[in-house]
N, C-alpha and C positions, 0 to 999 in steps of 0.2 A: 369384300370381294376384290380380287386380283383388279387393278385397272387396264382396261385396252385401250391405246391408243389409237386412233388415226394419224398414220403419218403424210405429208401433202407435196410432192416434190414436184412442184412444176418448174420443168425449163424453159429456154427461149423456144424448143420446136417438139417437146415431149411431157407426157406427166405420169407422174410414179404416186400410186397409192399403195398403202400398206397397212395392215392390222395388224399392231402389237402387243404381245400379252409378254413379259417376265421374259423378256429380250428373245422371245420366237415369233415370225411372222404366220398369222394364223390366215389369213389371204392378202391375194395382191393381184394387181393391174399396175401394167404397164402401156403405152400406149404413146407411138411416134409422134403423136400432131401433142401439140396441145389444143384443148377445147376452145372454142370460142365464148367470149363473156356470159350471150344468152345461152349457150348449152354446157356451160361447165356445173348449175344445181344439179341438173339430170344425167349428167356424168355422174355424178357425188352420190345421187340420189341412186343411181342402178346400182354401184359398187355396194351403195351400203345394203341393196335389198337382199341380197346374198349371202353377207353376213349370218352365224349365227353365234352373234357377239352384242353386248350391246357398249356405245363406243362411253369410256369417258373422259377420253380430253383428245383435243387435235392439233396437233404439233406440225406446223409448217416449216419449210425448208425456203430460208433467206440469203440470197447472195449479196447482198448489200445493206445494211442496218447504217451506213454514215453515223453519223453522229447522235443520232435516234435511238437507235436499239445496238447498246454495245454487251450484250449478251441475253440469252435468252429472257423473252418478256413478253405477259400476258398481253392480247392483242385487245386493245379497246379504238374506238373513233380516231381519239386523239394521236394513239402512237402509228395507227394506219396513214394517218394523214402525214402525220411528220415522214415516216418513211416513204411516202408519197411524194414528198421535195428530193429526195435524193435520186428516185428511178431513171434520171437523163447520166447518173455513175456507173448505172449498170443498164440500158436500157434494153438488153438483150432477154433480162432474166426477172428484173422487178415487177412490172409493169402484168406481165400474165401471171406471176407469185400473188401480186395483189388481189387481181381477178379469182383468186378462188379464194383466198382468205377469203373476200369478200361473198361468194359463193359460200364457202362452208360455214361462214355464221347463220347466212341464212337456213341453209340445211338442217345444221346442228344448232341452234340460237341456244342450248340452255345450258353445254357445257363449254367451259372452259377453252382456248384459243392461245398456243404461243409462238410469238415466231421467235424462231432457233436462227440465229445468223452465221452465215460462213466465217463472217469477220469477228465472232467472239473468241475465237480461239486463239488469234493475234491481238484481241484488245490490249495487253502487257507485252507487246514488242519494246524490247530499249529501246531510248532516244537515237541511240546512235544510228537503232534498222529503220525507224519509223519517221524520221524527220528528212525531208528534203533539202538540200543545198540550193534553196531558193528564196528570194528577197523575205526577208522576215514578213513584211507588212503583209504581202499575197499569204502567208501563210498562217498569219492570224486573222484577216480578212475573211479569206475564202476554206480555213479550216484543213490545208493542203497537208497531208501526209500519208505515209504506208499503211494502209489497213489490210491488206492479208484476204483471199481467199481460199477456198478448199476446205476452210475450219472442220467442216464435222468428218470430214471425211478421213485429216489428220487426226483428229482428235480419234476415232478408232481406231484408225493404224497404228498410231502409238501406243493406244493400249493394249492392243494385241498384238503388238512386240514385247512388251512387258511383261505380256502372260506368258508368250513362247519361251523368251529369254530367261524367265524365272530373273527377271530385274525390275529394279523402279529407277533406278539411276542411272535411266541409258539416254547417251548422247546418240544422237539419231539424226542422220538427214531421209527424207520422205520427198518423194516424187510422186504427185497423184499424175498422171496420163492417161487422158480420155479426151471427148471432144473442149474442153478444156484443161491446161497443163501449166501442171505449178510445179516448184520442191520450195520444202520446207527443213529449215534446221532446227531441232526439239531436243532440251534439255530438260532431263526431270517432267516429262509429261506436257511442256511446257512451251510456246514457239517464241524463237530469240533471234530468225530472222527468216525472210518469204520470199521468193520472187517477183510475184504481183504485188501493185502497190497501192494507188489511188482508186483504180479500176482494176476489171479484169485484163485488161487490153494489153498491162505491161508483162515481161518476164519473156518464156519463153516461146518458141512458134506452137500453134495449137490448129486445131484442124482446118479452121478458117479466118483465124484471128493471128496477127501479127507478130504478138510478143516485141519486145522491145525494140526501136530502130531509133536510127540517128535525127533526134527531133531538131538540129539544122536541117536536116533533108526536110522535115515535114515543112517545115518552114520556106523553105524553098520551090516548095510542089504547092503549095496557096499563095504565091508571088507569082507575078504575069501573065494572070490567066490559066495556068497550065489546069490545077485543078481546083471547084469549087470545095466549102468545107464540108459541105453534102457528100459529094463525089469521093473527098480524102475518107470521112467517119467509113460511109459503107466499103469502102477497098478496105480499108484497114478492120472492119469485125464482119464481112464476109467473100473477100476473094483472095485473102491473103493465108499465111500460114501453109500447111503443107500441100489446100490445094491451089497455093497461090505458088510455089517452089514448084509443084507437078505439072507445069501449066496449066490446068482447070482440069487435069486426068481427077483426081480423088484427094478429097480430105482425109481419107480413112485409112488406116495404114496397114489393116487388111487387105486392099486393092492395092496399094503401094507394093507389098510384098508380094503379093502375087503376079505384078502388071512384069516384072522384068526389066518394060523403058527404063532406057538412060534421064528423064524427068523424072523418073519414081525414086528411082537410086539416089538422084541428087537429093530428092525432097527427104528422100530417110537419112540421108549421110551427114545433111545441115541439121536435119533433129534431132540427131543421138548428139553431134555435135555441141550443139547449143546444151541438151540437156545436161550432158556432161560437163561441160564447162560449169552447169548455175549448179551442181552437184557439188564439184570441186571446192566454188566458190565457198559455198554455204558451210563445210566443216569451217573457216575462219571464224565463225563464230563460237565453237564450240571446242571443250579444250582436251577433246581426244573424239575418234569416230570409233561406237562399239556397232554400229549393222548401220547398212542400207535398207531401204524400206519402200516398194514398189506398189504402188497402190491405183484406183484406178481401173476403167476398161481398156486400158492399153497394156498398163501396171500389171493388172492379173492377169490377160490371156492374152500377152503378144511375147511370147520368147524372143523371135527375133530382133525384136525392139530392145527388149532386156539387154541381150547378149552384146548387140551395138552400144549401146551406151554403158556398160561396165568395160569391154575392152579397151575402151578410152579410161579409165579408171586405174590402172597398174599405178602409177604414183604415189596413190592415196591407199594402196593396200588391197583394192574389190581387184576380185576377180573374177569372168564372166564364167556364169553359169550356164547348164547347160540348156541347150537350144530341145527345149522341149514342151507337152504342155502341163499347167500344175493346176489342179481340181481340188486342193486344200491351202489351209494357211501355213506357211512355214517358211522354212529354208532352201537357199534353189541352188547357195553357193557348195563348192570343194571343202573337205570337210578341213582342209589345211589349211583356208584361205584366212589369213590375218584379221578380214573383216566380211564380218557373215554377211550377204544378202536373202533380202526376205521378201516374199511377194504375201501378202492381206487383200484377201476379197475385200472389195469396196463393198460397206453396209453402212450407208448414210442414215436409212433410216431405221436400225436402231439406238442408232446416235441419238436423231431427233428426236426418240420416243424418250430414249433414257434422260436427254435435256429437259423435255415437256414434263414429265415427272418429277426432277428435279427442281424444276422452276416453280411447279405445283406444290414443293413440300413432303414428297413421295419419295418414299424409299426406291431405287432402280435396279 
């Protein structure tokens, strides 16, 4: 019989379920909150009464596997707990990931359990993207290096460039944009360098997290009282980023777009900005650019956003595309343009079904 999986996405403030059979979703829940500990069974437990499926294996969605899970892997006590020491690298996103693993065993106790990590996709970053210009000792001490977010999310969009493109050999930069924002450069299916690094926290501004600043400053701002390290963490992963550019108007760049203010403008003109610039950057790894790759709930349904950050792009060959909306996967650029742009629905989880399968032994 065909396998169905349960896919598990819980974020910092939302959770995504999904039933997958043969890479189609057969139901799903979405849902703004995420559950709290004691009611996340009965969460699991309603989705599945609905069902008429029966599930066999449950593939969760990991933003952080550290040095524990460096790609997809059956979930037992042991690798829970280890990934348990790592939740203060991501502590946005771990820590409620864990809470329902923990929940869907109990649920499901008889099959099978994998977490799927965003940072398997970059486990093979080079040396050169993945290592810090930092005291060697710290860095074999404390295990200090680039591990990569966004993985599965890249990990489809490049394949579905591949398909569109009718190639396997496309150099590719990828910008997922959503309430978190990466770009990724991807050789042969393959990531060779990321924006995010240690944590989610570095790279570019995202909806209410920072993206990269000048860690003298940080350092400066925890000297003389000014602020505590409490005070710096929460400014920096929840009042910074675009609704920290907007004055506290919106993180969301649908209200940005629409608001008009001259704080919205700014907050959109430093995001295309920034994004474009780690765009630019990212082809240096790679030894020709055949498409851009827009991916993401910004990625798929913000033209505007699109259009701002490829017009910064002439350089490098992108040319913007038109300010419109696109309801499938493909191409958005001029059919002249040097280097095609492509927008991919974000579908994380049938990433994580096809990883869970894969990790299983299963054909996907």
């Amino acid at each position: 019989m065909t396998p169905v999986v349960l896919t598990v996405n819980a974020g910092s403030s939302s959770l995504q379920l999904h039933l997958v059979r043969e890479g189609r979703v057969l139901r799903s829940e979405h849902s703004e909150q995420s559950p709290e500990p004691a009611a996340a069974e009965r969460t699991l437990s309603d989705f599945l009464s609905g069902a008429d499926a029966e599930v066999s294996a449950v593939g969760h969605r990991l933003v952080h596997g550290g040095e524990a899970v460096r790609a997809p892997t059956v979930a037992d006590d042991g690798v829970v707990e280890a990934v348990r020491g790592y939740a203060d690298l991501a502590p946005l996103h771990v820590p409620p990931a864990l809470a329902l693993v923990e929940a869907a065993r109990r649920v499901l106790p008889s099959v099978p359990h994998v977490l799927c990590p965003d940072t398997a996709f970059h486990a093979g970053l080079p040396d050169a993207a993945a290592t810090y210009a930092l005291p060697a000792e710290w860095r074999r001490r404390w295990g200090l290096r680039r591990y990569g977010f966004h993985g599965l999310s890249y990990a489809w969009a490049a394949r579905r460039a591949a398909e569109l493109l009718g190639r396997e050999d496309l150099r590719l930069v990828v910008t997922h944009l959503g309430g978190g924002c990466s770009v990724c450069a991807v050789r042969a299916g393959r990531s060779v360098d990321t924006s995010m690094g240690f944590t989610p926290l570095e790279g570019v501004p995202m909806s209410k997290r920072s993206g990269s600043v000048d860690p003298g400053m940080l350092l400066w701002l925890l000297s003389g009282s000014r602020l505590t390290l409490e005070e710096l963490r929460d400014g920096l992963e929840h009042s910074s980023g675009l609704l920290g550019l907007s004055g506290g108007l919106s993180g969301d760049t649908r209200d940005l777009v629409a608001s008009g203010a001259p704080a919205a403008a700014l907050a959109l003109d430093v995001f295309a900005h920034r994004v474009s610039r780690e765009i630019a950057a990212s082809t240096a790894a790679l030894d020709r650019l055949d498409a851009l790759v827009f991916t993401g709930e910004i990625g798929w349904d913000q033209p505007e956003v699109r259009e701002a950050v490829c017009r910064r792009l002439s350089p490098i060959g992108v040319a913007p595309p038109a300010v419109g909306g696109v309801y499938r996967d493909g191409v958005v650029s001029p059919e002249d343009a040097r280097v095609p742009v492509l927008v991919v629905r974000p579908r994380e989880e049938l990433q994580v079904a096809r990883e869970t399968l894969a990790a299983l032994g299963h054909p996907s």
